[in-house]
MMTF fields as JSON, N, C-alpha, C and O atoms, coordinates in Angstrom:
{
  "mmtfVersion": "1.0.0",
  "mmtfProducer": "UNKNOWN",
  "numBonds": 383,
  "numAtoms": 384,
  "numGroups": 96,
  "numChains": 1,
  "numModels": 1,
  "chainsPerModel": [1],
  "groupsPerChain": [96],
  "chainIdList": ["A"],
  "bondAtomList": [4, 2, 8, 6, 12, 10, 16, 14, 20, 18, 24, 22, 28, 26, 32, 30, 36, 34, 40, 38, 44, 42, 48, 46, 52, 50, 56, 54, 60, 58, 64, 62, 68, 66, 72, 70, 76, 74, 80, 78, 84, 82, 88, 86, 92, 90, 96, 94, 100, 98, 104, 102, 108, 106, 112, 110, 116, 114, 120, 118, 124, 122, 128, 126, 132, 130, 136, 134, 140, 138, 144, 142, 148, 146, 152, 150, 156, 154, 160, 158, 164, 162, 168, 166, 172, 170, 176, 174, 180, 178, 184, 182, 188, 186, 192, 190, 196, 194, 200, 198, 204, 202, 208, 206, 212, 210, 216, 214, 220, 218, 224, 222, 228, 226, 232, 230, 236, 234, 240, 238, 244, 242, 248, 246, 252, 250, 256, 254, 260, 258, 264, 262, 268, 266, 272, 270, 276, 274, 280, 278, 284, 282, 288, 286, 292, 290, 296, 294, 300, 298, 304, 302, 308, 306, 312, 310, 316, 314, 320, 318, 324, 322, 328, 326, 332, 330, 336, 334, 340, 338, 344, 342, 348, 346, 352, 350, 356, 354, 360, 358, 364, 362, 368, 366, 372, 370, 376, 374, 380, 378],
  "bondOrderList": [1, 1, 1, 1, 1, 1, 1, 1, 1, 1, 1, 1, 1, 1, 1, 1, 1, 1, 1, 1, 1, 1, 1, 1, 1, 1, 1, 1, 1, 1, 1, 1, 1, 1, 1, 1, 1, 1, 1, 1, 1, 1, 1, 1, 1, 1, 1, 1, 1, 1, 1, 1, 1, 1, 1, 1, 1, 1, 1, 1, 1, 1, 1, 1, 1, 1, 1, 1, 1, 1, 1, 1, 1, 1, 1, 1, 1, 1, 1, 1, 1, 1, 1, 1, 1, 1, 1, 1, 1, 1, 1, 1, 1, 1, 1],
  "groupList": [{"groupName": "UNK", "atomNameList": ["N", "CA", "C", "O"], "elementList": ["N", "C", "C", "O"], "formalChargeList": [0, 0, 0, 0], "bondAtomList": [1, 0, 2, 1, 3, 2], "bondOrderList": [1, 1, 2], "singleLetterCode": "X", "chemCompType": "L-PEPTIDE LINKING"}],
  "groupTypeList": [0, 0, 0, 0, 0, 0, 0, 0, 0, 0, 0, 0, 0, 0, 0, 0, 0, 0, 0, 0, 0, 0, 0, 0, 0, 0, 0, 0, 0, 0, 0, 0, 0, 0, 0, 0, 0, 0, 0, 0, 0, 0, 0, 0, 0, 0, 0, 0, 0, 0, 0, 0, 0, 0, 0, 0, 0, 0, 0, 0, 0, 0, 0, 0, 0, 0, 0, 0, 0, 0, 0, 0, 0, 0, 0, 0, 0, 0, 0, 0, 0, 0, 0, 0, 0, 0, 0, 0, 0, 0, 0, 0, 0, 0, 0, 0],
  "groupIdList": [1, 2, 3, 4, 5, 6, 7, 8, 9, 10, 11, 12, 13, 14, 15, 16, 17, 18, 19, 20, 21, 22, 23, 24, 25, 26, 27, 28, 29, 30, 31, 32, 33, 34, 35, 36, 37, 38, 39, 40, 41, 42, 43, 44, 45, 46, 47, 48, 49, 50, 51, 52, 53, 54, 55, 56, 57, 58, 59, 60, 61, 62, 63, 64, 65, 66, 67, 68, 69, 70, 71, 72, 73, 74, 75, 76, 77, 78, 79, 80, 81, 82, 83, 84, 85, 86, 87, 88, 89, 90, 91, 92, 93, 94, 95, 96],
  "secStructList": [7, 7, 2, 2, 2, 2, 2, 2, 2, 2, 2, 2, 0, 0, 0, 0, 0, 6, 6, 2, 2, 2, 2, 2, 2, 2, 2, 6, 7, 7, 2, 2, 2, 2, 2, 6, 7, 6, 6, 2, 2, 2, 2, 2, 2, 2, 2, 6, 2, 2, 2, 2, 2, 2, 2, 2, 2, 2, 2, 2, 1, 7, 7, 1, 1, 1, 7, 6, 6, 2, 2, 2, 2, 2, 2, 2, 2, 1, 7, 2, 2, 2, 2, 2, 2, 2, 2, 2, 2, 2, 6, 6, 6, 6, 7, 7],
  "xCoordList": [-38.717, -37.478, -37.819, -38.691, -37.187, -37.084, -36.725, -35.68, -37.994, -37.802, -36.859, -36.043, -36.484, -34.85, -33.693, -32.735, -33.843, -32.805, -32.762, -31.641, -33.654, -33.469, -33.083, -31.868, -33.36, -33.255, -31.681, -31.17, -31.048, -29.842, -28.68, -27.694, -29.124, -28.497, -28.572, -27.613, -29.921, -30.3, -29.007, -28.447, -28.864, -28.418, -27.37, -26.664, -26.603, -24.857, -24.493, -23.361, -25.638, -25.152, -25.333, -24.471, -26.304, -26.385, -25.232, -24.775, -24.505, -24.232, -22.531, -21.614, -22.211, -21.159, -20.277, -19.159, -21.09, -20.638, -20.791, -19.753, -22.016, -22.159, -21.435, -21.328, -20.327, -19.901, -18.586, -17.656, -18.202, -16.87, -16.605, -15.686, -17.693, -17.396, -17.776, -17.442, -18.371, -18.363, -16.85, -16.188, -16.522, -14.936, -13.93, -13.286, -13.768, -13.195, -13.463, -12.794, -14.478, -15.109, -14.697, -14.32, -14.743, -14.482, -12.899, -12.194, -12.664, -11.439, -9.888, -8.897, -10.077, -9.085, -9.346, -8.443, -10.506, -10.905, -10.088, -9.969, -9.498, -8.185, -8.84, -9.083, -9.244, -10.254, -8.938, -9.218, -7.658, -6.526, -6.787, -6.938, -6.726, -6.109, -7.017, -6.699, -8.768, -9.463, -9.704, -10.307, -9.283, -9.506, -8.87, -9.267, -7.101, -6.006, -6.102, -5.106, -7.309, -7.82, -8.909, -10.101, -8.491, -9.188, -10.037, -11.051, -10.099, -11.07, -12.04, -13.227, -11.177, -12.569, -13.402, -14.478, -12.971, -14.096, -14.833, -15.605, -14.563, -15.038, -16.355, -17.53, -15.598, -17.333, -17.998, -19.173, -17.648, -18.425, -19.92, -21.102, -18.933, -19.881, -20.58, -21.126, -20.456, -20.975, -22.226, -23.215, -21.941, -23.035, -23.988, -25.043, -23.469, -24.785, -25.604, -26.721, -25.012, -25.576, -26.763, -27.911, -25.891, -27.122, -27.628, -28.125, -28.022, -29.06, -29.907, -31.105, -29.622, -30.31, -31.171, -32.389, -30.314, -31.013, -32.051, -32.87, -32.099, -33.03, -34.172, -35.302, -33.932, -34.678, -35.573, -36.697, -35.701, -36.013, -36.606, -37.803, -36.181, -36.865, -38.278, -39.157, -38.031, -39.523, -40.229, -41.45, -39.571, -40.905, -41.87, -42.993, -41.369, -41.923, -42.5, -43.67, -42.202, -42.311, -42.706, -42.184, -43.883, -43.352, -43.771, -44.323, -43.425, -43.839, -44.626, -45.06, -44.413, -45.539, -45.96, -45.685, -46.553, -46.921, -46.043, -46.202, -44.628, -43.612, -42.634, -41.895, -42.937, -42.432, -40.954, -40.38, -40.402, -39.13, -38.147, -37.202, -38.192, -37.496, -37.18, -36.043, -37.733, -37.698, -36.122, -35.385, -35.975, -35.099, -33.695, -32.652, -33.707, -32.801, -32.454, -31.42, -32.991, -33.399, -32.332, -31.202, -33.047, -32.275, -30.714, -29.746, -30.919, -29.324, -28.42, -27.394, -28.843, -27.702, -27.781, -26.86, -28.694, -28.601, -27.389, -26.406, -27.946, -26.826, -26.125, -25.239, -26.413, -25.581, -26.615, -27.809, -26.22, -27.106, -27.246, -28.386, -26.356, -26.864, -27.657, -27.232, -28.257, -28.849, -30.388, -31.387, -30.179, -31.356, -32.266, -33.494, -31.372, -32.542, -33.382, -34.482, -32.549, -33.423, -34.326, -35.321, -34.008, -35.248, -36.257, -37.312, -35.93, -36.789, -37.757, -38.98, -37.369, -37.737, -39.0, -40.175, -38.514, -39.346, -40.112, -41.291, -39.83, -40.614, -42.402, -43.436, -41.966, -42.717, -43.284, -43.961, -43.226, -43.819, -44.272, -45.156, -44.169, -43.945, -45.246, -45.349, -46.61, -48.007, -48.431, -49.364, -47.812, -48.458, -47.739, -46.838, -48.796, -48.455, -47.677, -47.199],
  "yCoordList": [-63.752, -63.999, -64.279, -63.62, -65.186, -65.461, -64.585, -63.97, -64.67, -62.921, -63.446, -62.664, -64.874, -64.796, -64.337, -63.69, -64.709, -64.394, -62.628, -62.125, -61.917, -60.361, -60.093, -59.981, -59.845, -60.064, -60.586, -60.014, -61.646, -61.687, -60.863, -60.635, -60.303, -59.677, -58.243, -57.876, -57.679, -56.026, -56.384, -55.432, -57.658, -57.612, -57.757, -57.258, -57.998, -57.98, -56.608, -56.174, -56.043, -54.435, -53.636, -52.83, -53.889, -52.738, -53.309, -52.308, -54.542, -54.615, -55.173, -55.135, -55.668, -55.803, -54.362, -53.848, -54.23, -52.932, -51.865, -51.227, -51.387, -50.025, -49.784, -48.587, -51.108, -50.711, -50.772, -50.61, -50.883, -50.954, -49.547, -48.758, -49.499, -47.828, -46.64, -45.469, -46.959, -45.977, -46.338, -45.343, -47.057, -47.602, -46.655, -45.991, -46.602, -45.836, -44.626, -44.073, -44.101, -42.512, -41.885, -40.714, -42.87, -42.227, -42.288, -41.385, -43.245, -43.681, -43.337, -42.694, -43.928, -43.867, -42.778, -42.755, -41.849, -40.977, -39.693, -38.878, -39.642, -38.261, -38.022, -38.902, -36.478, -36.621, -36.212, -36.195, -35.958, -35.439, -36.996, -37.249, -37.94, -39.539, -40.099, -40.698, -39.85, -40.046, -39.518, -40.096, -38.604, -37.781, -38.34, -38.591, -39.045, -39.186, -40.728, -41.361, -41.328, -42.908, -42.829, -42.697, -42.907, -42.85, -43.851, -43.434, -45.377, -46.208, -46.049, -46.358, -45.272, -45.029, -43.913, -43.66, -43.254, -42.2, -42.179, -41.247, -43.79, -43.627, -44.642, -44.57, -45.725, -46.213, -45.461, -45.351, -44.888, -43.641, -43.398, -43.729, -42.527, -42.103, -42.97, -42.438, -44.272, -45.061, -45.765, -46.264, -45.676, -46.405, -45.323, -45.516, -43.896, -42.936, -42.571, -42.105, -42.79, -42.727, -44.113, -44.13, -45.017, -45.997, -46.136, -47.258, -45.476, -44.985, -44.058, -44.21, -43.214, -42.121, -42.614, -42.442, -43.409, -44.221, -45.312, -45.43, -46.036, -46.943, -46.102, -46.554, -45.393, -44.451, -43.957, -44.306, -43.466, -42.882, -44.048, -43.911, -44.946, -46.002, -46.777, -47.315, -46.537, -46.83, -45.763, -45.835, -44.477, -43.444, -43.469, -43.0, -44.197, -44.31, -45.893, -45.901, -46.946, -48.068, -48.512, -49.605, -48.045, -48.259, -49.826, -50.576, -50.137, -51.309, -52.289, -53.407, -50.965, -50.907, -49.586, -48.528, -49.646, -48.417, -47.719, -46.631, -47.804, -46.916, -46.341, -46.99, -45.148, -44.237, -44.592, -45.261, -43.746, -43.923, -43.274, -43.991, -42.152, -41.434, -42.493, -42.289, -43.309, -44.129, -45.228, -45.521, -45.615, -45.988, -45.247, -45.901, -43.868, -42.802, -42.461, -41.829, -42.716, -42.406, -43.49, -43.296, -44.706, -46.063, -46.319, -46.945, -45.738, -45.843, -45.2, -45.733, -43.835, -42.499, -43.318, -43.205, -43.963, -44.77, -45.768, -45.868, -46.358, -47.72, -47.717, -46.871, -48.897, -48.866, -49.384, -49.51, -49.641, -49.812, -51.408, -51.826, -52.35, -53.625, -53.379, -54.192, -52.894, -52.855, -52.638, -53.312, -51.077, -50.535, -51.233, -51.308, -51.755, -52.154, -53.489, -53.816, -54.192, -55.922, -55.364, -56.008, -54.389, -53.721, -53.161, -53.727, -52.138, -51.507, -52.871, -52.8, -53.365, -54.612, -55.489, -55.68, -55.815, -56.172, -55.26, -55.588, -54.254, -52.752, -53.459, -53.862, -53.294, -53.022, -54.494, -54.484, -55.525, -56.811, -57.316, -58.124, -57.304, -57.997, -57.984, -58.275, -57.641, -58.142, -58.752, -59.495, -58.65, -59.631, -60.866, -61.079, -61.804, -62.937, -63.761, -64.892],
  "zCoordList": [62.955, 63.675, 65.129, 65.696, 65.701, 66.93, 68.052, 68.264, 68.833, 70.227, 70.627, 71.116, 70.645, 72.02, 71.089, 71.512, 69.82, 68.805, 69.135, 69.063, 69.404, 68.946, 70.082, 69.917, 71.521, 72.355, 72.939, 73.902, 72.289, 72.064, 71.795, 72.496, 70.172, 69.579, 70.869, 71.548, 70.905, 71.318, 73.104, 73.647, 73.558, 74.969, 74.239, 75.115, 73.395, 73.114, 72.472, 72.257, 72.224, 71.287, 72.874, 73.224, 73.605, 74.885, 75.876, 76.428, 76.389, 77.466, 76.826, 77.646, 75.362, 75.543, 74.278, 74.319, 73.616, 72.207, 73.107, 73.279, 73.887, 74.362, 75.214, 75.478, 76.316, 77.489, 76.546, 77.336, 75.613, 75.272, 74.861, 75.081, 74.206, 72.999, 74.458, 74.275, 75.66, 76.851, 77.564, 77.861, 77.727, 78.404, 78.054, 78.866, 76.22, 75.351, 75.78, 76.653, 75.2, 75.208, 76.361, 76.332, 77.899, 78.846, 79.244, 79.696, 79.023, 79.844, 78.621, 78.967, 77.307, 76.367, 75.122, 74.286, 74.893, 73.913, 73.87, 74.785, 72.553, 72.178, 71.017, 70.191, 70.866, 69.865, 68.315, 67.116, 68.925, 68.056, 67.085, 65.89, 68.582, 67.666, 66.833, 65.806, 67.428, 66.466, 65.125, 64.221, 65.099, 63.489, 62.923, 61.785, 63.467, 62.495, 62.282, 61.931, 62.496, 62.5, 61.463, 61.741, 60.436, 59.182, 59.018, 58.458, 59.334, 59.695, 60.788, 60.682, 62.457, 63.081, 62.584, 63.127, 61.608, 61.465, 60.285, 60.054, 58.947, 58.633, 59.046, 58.685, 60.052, 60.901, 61.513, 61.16, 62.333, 62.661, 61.969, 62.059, 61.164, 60.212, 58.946, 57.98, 59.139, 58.653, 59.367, 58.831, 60.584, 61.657, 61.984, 62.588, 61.456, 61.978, 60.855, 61.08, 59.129, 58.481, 58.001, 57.559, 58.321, 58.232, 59.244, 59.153, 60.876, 61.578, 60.905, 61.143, 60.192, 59.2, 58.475, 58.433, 57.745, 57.025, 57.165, 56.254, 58.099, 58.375, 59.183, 59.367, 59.437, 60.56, 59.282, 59.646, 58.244, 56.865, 56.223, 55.971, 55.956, 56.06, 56.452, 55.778, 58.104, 59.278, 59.081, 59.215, 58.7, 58.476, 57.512, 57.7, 56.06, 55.108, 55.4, 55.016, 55.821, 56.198, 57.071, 57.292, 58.205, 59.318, 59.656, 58.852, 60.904, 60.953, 62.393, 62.672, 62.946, 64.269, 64.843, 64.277, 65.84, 66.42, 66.677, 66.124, 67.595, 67.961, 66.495, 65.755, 66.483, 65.094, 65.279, 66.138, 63.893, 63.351, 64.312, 64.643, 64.777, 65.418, 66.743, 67.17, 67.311, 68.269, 68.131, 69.072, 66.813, 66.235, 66.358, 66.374, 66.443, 66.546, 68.041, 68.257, 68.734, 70.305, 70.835, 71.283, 70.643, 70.782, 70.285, 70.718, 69.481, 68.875, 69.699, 70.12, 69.992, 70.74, 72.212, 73.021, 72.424, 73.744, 74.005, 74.74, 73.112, 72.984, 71.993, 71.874, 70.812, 69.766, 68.452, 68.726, 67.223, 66.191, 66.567, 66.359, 67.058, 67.362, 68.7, 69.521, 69.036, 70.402, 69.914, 70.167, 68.866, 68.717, 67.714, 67.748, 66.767, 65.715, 66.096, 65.651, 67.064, 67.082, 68.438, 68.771, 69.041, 70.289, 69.441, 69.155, 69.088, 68.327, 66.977, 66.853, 66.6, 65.577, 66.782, 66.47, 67.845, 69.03, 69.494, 69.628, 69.773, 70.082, 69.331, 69.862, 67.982, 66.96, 66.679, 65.65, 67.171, 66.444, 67.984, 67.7, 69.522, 70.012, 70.49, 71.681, 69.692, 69.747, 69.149, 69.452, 67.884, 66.722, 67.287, 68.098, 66.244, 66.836, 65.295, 65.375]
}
C-alpha cells in the first residue's frame, strides 16, 4: 500500500475523527444520554473490541519490530483510523 495512502488515512483519523470525538467528550458528553444511545454504545464497543482484536492478532502475527500493544497505545491516542495505517507504517516503513 501506498505511504501517502496510509498517511492519509492515519492524518484524517488523528486530525479530523479524533478532534470531533474530543469536541464531543469535552464540550457535548452526558454520560445519562450516552447509555440511552443504543447505537453509540454499541460502536463504542465495537471499535474497542476490534482494537482487541487486531491488537491479538499483531501479537500472534506480528509484522514489524514495534509490538502489538503499540497498536493499543495508538488507538487510546487517537482513533482506530489513525492507529492502524500509523502503526501499519510504524511497521513496514523500512522495508522496501
Amino acid at each position: 500500500m501506498s505511504k501517502k495512502i496510509l498517511f492519509l488515512f492515519a492524518a484524517t483519523g488523528l486530525l479530523v475523527v479524533n478532534n470531533l470525538f474530543l469536541y464531543w467528550q469535552f464540550f457535548e458528553f452526558d454520560f445519562a444520554v450516552f447509555l440511552s444511545n443504543t447505537i453509540g454504545v454499541a460502536l463504542f464497543i465495537e471499535a474497542f473490541m476490534l482494537m482487541l482484536l487486531l491488537a491479538y492478532y499483531f501479537k500472534h502475527h506480528p509484522i514489524g519490530k514495534y509490538k502489538w500493544y503499540w497498536l493499543i497505545i495508538l488507538s487510546l491516542l487517537g482513533s482506530l483510523l489513525f492507529a492502524l495505517p500509523f502503526y501499519y507504517w510504524l511497521n513496514t516503513k523500512d522495508k522496501k
